[in-house]
DRENMIRO-831867 format. One line per 4 residues: number of its first residue (from 1); their letters; for each residue x, y, z of N, C-alpha, C. Coordinates in Angstrom, 1 decimal, always signed. Each point is the difference from the previous one (the first is absolute). Layout:
! residues N
NUM> a> X:Y:Z:X:Y:Z:X:Y:Z  ...
***
This chain:
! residues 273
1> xxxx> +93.4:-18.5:+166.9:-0.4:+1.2:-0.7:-0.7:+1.0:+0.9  -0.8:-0.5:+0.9:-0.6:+1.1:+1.4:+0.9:+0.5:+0.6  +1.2:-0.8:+0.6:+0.7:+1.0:+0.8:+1.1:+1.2:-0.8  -0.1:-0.4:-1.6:+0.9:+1.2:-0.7:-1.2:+1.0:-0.4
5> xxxx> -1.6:-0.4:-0.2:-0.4:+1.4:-0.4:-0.6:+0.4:+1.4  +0.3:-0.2:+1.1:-0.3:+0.6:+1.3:+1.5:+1.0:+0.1  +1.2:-0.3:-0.2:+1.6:+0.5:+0.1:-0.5:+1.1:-1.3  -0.4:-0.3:-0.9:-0.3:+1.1:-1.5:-0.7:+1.1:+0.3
9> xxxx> -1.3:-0.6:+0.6:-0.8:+1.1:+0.9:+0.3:+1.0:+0.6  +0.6:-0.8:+1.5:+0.9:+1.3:+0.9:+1.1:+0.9:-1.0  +0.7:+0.0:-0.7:+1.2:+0.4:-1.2:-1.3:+1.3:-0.8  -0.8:-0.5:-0.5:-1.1:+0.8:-0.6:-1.3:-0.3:-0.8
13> xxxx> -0.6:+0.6:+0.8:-1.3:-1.0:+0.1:-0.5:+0.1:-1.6  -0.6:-1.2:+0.0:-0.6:-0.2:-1.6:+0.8:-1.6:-0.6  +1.2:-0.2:+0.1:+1.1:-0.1:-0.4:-0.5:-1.9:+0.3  -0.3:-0.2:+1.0:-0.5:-1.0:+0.7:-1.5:-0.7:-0.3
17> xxxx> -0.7:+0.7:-0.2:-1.5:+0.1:-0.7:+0.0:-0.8:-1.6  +1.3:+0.9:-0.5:-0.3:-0.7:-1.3:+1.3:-1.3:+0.1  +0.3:-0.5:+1.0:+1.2:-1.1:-0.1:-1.2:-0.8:+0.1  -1.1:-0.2:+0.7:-1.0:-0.9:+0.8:-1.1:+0.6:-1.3
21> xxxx> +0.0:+0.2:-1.3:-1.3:+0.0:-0.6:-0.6:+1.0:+0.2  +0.1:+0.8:+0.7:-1.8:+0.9:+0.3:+1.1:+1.7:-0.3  -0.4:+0.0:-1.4:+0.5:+0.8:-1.0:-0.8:+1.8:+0.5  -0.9:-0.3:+0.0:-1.3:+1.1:+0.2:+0.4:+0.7:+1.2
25> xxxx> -0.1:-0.9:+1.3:+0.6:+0.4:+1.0:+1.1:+0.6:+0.5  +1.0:-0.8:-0.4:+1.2:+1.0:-0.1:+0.2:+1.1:-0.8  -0.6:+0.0:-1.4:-0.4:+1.5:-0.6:-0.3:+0.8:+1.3  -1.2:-0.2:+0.7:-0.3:+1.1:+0.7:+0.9:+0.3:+1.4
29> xxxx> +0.5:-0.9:+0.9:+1.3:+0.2:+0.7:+1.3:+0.7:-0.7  +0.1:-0.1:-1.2:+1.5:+0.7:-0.2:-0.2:+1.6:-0.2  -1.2:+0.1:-1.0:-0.3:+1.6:+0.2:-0.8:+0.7:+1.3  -0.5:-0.9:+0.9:-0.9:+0.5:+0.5:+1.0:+0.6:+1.4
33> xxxx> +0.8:-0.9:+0.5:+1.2:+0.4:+0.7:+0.3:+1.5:+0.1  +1.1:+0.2:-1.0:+0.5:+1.2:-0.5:-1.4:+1.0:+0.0  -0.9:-0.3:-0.3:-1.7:+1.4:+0.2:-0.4:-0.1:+1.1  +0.3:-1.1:+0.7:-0.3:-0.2:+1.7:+1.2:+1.7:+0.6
37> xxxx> +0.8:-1.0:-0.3:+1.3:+0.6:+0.9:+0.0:+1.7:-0.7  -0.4:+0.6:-1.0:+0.0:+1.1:+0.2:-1.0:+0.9:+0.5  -1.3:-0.9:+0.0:-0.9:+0.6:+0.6:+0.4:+0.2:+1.2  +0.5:-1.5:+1.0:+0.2:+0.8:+1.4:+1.2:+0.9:+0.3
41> xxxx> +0.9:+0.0:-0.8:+1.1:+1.4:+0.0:-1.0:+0.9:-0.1  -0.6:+0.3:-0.8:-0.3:+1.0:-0.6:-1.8:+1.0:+0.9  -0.3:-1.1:+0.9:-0.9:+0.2:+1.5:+0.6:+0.2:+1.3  +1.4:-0.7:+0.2:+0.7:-0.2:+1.5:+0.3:+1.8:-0.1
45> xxxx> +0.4:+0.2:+0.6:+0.9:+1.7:+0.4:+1.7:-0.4:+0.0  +0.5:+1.0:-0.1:+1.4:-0.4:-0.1:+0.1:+0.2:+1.2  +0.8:-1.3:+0.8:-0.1:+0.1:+0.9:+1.0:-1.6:+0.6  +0.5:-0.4:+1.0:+0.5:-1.1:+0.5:-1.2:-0.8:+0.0
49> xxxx> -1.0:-0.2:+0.6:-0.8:-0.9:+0.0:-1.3:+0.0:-1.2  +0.1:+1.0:-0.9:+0.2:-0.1:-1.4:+0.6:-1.1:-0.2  +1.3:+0.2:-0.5:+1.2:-0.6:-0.7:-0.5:-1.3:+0.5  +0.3:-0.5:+1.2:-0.3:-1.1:+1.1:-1.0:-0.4:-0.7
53> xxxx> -1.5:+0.2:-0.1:-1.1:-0.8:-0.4:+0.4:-0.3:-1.4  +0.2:+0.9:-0.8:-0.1:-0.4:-1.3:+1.0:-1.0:-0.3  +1.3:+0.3:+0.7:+0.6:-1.6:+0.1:-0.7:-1.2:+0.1  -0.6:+0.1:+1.0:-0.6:-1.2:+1.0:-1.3:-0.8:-1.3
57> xxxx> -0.3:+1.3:+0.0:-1.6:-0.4:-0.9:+0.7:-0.7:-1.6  +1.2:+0.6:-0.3:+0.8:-0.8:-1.2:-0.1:-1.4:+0.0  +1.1:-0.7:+1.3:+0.4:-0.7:+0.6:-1.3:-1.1:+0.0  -1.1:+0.6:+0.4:-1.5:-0.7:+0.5:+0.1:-0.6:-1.6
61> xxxx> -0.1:+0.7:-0.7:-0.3:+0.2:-1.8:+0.4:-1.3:-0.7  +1.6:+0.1:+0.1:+1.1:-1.3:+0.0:-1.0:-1.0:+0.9  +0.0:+0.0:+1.1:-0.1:-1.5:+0.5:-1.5:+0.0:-0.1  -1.2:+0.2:-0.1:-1.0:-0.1:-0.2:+0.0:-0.7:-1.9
65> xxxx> +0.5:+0.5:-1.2:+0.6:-0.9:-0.9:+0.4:-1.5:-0.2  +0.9:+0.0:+1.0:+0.5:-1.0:-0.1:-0.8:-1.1:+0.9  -1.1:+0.8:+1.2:-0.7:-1.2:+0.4:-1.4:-0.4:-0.8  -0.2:+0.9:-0.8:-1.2:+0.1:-1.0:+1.1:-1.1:-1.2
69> xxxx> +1.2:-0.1:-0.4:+0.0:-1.2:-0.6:+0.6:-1.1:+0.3  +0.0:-0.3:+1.7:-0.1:-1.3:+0.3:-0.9:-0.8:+0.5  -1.7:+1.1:+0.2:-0.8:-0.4:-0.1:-0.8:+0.0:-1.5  +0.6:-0.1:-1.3:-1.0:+0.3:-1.2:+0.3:-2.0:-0.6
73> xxxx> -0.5:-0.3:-0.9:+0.0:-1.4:-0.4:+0.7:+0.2:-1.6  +1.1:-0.9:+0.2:+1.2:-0.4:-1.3:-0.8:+0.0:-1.0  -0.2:+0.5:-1.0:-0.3:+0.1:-1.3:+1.0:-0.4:-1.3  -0.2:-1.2:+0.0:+1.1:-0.7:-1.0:-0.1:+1.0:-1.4
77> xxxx> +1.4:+0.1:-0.8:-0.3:+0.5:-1.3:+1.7:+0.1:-0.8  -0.4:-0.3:-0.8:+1.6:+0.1:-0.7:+0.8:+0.7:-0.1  +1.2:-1.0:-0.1:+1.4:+0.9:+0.5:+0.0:+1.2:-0.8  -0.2:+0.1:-1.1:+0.0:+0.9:-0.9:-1.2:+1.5:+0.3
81> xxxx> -1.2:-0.4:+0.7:-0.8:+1.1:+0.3:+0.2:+0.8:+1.4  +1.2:-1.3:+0.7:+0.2:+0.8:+1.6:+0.8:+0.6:-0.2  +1.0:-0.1:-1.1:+1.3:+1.2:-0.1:-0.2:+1.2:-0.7  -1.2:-0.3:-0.7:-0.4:+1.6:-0.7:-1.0:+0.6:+1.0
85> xxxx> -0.5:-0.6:+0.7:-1.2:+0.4:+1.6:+1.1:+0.5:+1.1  +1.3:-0.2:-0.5:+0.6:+0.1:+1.5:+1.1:+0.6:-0.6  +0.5:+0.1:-1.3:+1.0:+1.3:-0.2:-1.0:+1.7:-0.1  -1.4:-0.5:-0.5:-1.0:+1.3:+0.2:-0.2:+0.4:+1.1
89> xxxx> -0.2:-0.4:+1.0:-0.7:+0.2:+1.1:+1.4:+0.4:+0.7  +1.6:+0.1:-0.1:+0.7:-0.4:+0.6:+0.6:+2.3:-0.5  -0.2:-0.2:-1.6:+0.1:+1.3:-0.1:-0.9:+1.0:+0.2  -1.3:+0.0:+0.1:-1.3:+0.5:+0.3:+0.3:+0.7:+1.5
93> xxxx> +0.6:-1.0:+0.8:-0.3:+0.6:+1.0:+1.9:+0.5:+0.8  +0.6:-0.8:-0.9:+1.3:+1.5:+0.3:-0.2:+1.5:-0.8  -0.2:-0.3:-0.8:-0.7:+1.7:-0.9:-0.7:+0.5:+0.8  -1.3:-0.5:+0.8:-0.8:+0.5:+0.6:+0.7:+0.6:+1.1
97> xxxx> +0.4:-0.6:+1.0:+1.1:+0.0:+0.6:+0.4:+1.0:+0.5  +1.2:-0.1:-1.4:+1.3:+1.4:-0.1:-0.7:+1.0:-0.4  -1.1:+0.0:-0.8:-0.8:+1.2:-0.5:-0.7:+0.7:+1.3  -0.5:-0.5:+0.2:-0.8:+0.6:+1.6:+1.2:+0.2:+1.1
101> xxxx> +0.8:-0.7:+0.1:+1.1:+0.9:+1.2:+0.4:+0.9:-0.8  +0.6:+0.2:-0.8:+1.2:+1.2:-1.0:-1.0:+1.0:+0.1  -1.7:+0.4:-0.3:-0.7:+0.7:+0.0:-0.3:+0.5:+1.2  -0.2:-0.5:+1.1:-0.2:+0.2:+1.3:+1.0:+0.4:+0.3
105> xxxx> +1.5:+0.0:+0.0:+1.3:+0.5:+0.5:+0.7:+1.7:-1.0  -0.4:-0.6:-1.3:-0.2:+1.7:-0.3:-1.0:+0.9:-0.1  -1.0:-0.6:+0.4:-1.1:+1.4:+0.0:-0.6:+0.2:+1.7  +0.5:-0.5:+0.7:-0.6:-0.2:+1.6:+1.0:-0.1:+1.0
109> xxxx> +0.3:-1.4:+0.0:+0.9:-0.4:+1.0:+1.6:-0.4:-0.3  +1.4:+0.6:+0.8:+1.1:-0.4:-0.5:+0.6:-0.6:+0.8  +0.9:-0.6:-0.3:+1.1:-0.4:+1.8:+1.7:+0.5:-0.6  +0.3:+0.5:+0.9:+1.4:+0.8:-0.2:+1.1:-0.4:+1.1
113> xxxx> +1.2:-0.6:+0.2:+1.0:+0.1:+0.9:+0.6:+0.9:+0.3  +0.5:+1.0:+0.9:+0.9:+0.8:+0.6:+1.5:-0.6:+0.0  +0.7:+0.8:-1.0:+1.2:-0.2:+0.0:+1.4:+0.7:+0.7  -0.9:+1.2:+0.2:+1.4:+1.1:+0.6:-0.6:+0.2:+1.0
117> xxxx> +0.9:+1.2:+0.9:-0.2:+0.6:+1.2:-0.9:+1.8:-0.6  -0.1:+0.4:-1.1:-0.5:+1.2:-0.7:-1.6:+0.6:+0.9  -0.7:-1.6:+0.8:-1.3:+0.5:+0.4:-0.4:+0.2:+1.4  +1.8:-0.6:+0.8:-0.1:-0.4:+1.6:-0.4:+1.4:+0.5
121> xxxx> -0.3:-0.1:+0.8:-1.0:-1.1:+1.0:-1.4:-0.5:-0.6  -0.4:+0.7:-1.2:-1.6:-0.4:-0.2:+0.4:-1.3:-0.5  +0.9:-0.4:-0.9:-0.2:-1.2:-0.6:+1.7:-0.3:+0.5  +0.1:-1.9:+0.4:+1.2:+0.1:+0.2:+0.0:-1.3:-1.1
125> xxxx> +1.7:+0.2:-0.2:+0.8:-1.2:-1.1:-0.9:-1.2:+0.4  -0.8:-0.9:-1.2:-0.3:-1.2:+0.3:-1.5:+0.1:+0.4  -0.5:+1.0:+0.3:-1.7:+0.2:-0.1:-0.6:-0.1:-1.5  -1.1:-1.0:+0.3:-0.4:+0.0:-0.9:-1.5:+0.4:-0.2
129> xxxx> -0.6:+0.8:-1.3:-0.7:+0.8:-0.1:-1.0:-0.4:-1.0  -1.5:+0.5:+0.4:-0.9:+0.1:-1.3:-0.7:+1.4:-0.1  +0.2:+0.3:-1.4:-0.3:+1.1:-0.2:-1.4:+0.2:-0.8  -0.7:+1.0:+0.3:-1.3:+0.0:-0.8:-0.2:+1.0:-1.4
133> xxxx> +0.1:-0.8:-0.6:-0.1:+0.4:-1.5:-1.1:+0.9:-0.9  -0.9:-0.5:+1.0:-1.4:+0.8:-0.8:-0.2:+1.5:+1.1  +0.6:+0.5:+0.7:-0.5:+1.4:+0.5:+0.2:+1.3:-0.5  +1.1:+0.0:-1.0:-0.1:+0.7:-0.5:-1.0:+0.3:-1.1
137> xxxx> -0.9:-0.7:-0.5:-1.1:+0.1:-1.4:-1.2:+0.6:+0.7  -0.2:+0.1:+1.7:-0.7:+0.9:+0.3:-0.1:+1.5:+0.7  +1.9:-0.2:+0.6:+0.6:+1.6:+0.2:+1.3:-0.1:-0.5  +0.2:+1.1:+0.5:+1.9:+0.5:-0.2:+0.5:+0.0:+0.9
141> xxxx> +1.0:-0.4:+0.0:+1.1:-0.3:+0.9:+0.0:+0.7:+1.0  +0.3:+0.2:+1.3:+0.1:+1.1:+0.8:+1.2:-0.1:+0.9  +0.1:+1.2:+0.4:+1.8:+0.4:+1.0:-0.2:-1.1:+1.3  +1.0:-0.7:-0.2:+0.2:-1.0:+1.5:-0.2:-1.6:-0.4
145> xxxx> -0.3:+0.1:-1.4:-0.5:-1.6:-0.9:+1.3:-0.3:-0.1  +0.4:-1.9:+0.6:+1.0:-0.3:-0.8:-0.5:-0.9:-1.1  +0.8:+0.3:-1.2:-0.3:-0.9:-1.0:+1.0:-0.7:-1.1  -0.5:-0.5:-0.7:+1.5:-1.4:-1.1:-0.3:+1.1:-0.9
149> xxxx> +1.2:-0.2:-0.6:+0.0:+0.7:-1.4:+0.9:-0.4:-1.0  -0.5:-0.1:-1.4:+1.5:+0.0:-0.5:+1.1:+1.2:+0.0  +1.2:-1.1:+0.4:+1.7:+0.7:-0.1:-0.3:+1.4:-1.3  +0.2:+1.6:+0.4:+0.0:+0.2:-1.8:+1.4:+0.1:-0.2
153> xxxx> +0.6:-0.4:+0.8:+1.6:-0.2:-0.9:+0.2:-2.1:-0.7  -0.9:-0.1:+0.3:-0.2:-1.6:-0.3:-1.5:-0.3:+0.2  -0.9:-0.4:-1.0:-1.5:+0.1:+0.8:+0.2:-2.0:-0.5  +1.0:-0.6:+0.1:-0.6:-1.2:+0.4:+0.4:-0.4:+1.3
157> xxxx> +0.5:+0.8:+0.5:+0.4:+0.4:+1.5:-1.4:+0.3:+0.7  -0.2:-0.6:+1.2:-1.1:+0.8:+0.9:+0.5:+0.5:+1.4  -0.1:+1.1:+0.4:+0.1:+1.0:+1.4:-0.8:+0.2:+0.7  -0.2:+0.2:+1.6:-0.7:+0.0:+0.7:-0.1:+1.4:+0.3
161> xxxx> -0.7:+1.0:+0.4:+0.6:+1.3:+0.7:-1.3:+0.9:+0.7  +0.1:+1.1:+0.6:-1.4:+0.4:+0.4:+0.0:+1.4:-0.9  -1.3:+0.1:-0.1:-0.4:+1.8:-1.1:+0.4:+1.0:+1.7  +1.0:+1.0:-0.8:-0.1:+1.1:+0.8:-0.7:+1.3:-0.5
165> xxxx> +0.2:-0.2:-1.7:-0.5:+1.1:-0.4:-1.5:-0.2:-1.3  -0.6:+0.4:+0.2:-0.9:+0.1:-1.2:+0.2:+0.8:-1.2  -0.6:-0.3:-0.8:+0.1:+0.8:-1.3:-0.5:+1.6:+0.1  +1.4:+1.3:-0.5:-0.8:+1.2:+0.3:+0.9:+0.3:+1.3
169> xxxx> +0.4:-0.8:+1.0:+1.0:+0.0:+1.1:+1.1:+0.3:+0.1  +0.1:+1.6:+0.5:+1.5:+0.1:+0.0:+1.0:-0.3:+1.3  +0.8:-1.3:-0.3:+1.1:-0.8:+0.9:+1.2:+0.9:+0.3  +0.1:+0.1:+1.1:+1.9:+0.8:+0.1:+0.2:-1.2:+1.3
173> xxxx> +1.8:-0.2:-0.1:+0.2:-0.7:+0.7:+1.1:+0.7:+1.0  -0.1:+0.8:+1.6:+0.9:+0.5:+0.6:+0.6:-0.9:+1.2  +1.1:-0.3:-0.8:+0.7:-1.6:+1.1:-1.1:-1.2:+0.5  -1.0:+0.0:+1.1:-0.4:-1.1:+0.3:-1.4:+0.4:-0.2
177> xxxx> -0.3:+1.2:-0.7:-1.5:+0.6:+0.2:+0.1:-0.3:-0.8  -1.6:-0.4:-1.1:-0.6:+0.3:-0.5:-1.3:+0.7:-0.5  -0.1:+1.3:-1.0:-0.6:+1.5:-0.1:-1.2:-0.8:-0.8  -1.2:+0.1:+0.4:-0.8:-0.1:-1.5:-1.0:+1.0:-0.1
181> xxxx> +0.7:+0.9:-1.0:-1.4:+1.6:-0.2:+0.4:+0.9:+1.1  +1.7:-0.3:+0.2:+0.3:+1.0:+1.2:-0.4:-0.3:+1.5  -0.6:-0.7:+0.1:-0.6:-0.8:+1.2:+0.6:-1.3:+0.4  +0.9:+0.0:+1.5:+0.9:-1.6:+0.4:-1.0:-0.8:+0.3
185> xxxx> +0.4:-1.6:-0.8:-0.8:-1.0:+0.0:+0.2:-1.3:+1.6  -1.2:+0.2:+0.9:+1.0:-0.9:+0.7:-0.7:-1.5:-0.2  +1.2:-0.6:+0.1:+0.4:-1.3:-0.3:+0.7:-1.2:+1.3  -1.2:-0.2:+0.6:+0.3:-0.4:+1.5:+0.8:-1.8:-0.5
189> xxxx> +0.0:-0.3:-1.2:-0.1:-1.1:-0.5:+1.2:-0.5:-0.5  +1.3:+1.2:+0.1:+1.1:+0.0:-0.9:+1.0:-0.9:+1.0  +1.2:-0.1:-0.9:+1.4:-0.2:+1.0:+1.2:+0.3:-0.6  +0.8:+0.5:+0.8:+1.2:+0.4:-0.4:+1.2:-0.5:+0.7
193> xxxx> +1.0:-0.7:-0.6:+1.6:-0.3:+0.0:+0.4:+0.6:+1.1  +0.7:+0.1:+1.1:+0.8:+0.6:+0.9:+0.8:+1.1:-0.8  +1.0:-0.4:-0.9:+0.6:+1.0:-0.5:-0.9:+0.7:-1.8  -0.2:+0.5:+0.2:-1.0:+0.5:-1.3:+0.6:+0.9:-1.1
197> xxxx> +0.2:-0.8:-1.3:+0.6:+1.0:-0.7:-0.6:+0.8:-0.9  -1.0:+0.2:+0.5:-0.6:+1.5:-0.5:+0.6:+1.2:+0.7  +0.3:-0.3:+1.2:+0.5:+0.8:+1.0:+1.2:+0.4:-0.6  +0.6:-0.4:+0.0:+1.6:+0.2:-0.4:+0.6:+1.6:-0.2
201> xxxx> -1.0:+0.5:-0.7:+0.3:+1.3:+0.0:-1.3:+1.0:+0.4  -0.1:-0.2:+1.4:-0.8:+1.1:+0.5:-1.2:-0.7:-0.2  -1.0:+0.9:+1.3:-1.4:-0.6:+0.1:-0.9:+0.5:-1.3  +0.5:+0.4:-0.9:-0.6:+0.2:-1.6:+0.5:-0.7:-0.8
205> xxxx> +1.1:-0.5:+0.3:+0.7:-0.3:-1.6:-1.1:-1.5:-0.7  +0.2:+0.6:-0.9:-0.7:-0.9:-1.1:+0.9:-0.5:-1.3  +0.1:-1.5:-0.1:+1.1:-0.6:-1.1:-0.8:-0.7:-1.4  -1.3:+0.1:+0.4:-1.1:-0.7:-1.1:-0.3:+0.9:-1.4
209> xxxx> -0.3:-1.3:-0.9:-0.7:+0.5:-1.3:-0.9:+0.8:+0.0  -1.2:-0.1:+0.7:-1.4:+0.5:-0.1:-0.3:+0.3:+1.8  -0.4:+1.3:+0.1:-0.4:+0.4:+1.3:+0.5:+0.8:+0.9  +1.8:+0.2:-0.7:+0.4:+1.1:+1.1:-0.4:+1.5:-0.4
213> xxxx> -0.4:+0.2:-1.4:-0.9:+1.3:+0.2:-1.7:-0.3:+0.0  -0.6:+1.0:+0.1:-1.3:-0.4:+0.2:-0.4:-0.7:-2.0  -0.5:-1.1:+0.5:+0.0:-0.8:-1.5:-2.0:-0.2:-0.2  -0.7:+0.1:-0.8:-1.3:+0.1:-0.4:+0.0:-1.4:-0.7
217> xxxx> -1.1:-1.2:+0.7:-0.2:-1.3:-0.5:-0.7:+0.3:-1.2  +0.4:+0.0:-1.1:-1.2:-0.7:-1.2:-1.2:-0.6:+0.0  -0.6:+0.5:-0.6:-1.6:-0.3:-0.9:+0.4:-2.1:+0.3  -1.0:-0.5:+1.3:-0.2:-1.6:-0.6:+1.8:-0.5:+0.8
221> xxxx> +0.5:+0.8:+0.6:+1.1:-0.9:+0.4:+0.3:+0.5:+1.7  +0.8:-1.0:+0.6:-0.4:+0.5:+1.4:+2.0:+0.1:+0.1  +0.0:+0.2:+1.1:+1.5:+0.0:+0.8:-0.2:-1.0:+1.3  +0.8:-0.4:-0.4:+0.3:-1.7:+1.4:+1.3:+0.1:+0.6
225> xxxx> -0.3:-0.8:+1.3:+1.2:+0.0:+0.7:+0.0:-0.9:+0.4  +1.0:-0.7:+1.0:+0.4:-1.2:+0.6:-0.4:+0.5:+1.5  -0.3:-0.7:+1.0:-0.4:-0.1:+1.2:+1.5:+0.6:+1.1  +1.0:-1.0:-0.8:+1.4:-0.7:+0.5:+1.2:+1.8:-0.6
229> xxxx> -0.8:+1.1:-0.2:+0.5:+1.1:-0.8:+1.6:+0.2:-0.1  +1.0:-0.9:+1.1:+1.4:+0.2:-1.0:+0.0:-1.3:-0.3  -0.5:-0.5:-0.4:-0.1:-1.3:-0.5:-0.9:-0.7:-1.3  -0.1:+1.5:-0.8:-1.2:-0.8:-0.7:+0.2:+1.0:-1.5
233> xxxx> +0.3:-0.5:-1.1:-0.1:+0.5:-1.0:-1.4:+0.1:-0.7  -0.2:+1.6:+0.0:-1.5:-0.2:-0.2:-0.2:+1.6:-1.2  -1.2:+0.4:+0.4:-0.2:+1.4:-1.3:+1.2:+1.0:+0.3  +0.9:+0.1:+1.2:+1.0:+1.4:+0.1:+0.8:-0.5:-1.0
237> xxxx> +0.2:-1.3:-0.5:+1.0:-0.3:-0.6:-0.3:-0.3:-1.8  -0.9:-0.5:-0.1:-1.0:-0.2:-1.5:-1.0:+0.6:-0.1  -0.6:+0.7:+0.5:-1.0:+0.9:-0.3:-1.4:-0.6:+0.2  -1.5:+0.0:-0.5:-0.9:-0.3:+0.3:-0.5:-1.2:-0.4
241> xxxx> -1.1:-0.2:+0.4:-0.6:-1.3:-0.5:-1.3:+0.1:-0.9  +0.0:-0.4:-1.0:-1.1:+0.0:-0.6:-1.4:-0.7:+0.9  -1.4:+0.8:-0.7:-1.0:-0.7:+0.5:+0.0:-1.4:-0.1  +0.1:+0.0:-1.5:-0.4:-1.3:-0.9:+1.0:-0.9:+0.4
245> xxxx> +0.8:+0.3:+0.6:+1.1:-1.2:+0.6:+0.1:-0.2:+1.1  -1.2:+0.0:+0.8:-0.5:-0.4:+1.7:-0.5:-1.4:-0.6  +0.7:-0.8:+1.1:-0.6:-1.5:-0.4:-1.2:+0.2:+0.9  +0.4:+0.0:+1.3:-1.4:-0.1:+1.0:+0.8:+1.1:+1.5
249> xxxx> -1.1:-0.4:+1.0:+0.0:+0.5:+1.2:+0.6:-1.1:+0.7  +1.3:+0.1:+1.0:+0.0:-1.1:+0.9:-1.0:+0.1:+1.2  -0.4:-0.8:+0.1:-1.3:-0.3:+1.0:+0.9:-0.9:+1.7  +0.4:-1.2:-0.2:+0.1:-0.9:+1.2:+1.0:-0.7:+0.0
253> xxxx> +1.1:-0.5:+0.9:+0.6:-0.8:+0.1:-0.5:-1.5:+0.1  +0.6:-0.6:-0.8:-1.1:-1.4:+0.4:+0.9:-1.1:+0.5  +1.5:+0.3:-0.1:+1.1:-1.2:-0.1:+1.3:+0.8:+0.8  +1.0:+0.0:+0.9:+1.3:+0.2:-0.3:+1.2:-0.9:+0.7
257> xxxx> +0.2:+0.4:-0.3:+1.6:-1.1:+0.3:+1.1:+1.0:+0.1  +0.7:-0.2:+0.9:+1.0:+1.0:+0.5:+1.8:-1.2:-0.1  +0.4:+0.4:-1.2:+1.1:-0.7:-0.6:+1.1:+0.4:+1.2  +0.3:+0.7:+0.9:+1.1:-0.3:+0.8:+0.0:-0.8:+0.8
261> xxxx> -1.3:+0.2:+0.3:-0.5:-1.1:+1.5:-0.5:-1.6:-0.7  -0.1:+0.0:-0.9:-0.6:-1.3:-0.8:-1.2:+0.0:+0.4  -0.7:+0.6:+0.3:-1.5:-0.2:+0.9:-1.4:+0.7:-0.4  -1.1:-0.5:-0.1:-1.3:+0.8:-0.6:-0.1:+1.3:+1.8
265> xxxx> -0.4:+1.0:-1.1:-0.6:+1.1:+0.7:-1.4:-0.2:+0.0  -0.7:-0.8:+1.5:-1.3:+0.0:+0.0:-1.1:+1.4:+0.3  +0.8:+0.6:+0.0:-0.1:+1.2:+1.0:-0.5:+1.2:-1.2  +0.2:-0.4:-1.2:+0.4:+0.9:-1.1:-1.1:-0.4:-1.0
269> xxxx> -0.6:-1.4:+0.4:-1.0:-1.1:-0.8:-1.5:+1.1:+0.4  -0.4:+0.6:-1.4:-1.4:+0.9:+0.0:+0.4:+1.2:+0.5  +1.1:+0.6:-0.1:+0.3:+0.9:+0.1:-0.4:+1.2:-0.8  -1.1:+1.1:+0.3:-0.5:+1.0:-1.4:+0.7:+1.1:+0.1
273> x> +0.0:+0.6:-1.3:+1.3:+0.7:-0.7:-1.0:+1.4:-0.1
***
């Protein structure tokens, strides 16, 4: 029975407490976890060695549990009170749990994969990202932010892209320039295809929905673009983005993996956006 509520423990702490009797105790391990663990998210900085500690300090969390109940003493009690002690304690602290990550991940912190080439060179296929969720409840968005949003041709779709224009901003798009307020934006940040089919007809021609004449952003919605610009379906083609449908700010690379080569990009690991 020790060495399964030590295995119970590490799995989720509390779970182990009430296999061995000590009912009370594991009450306070299964919630106390999950209020642990958001307090230190919610003190580290977003950051790699952020992310890093609060891992670590998790980790501590788990195995500190499970050695707190293989040093506690067997408390005999019947079959019938350890399965209602241990299906309790077993839900208590997955609710706790999933309620405190799901909360933390929509109001703060997100993690997102890069799926296309729309953001190369800032973001390449297979980077993986955390985005910060709460910066916007103390400003507005600003020109040069990339951020998730929902798809508005699909909003259970999410898109990565950067704000070129703000609300009030009038966008024109002349072949590889872009005008905002009459004024060219430079964008040391971009990249372009060898052969570019904006070009196609002349160093003006323009083939897009929104932006080959001078177009005025709306009240609360911005204009986005892709990094990767003949490569990226973005506002020339759908139009704007609502405020209220900014998930967050991408902040950091924390993960990538580069699928041609089969290989992690260490090089890419804390990478800020």
């Amino acid at each position: 029975m020790r060495v399964l509520a030590v295995l119970l423990s590490l799995c989720l702490p509390g779970t182990g407490h009430a296999l061995i009797g000590a009912f009370r105790r594991g009450l306070v391990w299964a919630i106390g976890l999950p209020l642990l663990r958001l307090a230190v998210l919610f003190a580290m900085p977003m950051s790699m060695v952020g992310v890093a500690a609060a891992f670590l300090i998790g980790v501590g969390v788990y195995v500190g549990g499970a050695v707190d109940v293989a040093r506690r003493p067997i408390i005999r009690s019947s079959w019938t009170t350890l399965s209602l002690a241990l299906g309790g304690l077993l839900l208590v602290s997955l609710v706790f749990n999933v309620v405190a990550t799901t909360y933390y991940r929509t109001h703060y912190v997100q993690a997102f994969t890069i799926p296309s080439g729309a953001m190369v060179p800032t973001l390449l296929v297979g980077d993986y990202i955390l985005t910060d969720n709460a910066v916007y409840r103390s400003r507005r968005p600003q020109r040069g932010d990339i951020v998730v949003f929902e798809y508005p041709m699909d909003e259970q779709r999410n898109f990565i892209k950067r704000i070129v224009g703000l609300p009030g901003d009038q966008i024109q798009i002349l072949g590889r320039q872009v005008l905002v307020n009459g004024a060219p934006v430079a964008e040391p940040y971009l990249e372009f295809s060898k052969a570019a089919p904006a070009l196609a007809g002349g160093a003006t021609f323009c083939g897009y929905a929104y932006g080959c004449t001078p177009t005025v952003v709306p009240p609360d919605a911005y204009f986005v673009m892709g990094d990767n610009r003949d490569n990226s379906q973005d506002s020339r083609s759908w139009g704007f983005v609502k405020l209220d449908k900014i998930v967050g700010r991408a902040t950091m690379v924390y993960w990538s993996w580069d699928r041609d080569r089969q290989r992690l990009r260490f090089e890419r690991f804390g990478h800020r956006l």
